[in-house]
N, C-alpha and C positions, 0 to 999 in steps of 0.2 A: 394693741395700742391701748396702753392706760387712761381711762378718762373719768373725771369723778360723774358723771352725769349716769344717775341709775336708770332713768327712763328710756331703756335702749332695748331697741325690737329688732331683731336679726332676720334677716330675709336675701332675697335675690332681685335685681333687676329685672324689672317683667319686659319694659320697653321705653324708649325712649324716644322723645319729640323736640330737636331741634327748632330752634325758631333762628332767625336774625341777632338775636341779644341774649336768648337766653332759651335752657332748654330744659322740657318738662320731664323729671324720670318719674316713672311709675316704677314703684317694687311694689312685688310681692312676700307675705308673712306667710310662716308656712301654716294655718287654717285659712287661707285661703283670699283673704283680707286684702287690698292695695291701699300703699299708702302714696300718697303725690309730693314730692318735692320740687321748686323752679329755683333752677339756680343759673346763673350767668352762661355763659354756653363755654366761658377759660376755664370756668371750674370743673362741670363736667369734663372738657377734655385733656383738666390736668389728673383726674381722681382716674383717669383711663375707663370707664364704665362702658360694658358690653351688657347686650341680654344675658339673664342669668347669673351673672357676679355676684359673689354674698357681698352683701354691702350693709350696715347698722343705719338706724333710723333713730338718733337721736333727739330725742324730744326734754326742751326745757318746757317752764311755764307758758312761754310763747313762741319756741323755734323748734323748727325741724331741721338737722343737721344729717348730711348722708355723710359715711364714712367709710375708706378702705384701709386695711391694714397697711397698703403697702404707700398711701399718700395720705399721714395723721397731717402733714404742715399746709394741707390744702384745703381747708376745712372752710366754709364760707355758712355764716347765721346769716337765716330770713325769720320774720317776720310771718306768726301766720296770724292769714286776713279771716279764714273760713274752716269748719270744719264739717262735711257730708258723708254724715254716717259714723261710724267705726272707723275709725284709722284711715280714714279720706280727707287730706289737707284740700284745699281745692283752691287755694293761692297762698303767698308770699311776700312781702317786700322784702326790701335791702335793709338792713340793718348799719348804719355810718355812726 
């Protein structure tokens, strides 16, 4: 999937937390690292995301973007509110 955004961290889904509206993925980078992304819980179950799926962590100056080779047209920008630690978002908004 061609994307101009160079700040892209390749990793796997560690696990994933459903909610009502929206659901929390945790990936893991491979040292070891998690990074949190909340995305709507249509988006999650349009990008198909299982544990363990390589999945990109797209970071602009303010979003974190998860992405699958096989769903680029499903891509949804948040907003990040927080950052704990190393590559730990720890929330999100929508971006409209």
């Amino acid at each position: 999937m061609p994307i101009s955004a160079r700040n892209r961290l390749q990793g796997r889904v560690k696990h994933l937390t459903p909610g009502a509206v929206n659901t929390e993925v945790t990936g893991q980078l491979p040292g070891g690292a998690d990074i949190v992304s909340i995305m709507t819980k249509a988006s999650a179950e349009q990008l198909h995301l299982t544990p363990r799926m390589e999945v990109s962590a797209v970071i602009t100056s303010s979003d974190v973007l998860m992405a699958t080779d096989a769903t680029a047209a499903h891509q949804v920008s948040r907003r990040v509110l927080s950052v704990r630690g190393p590559g730990l978002v720890t929330g999100c908004s929508s971006r409209i």
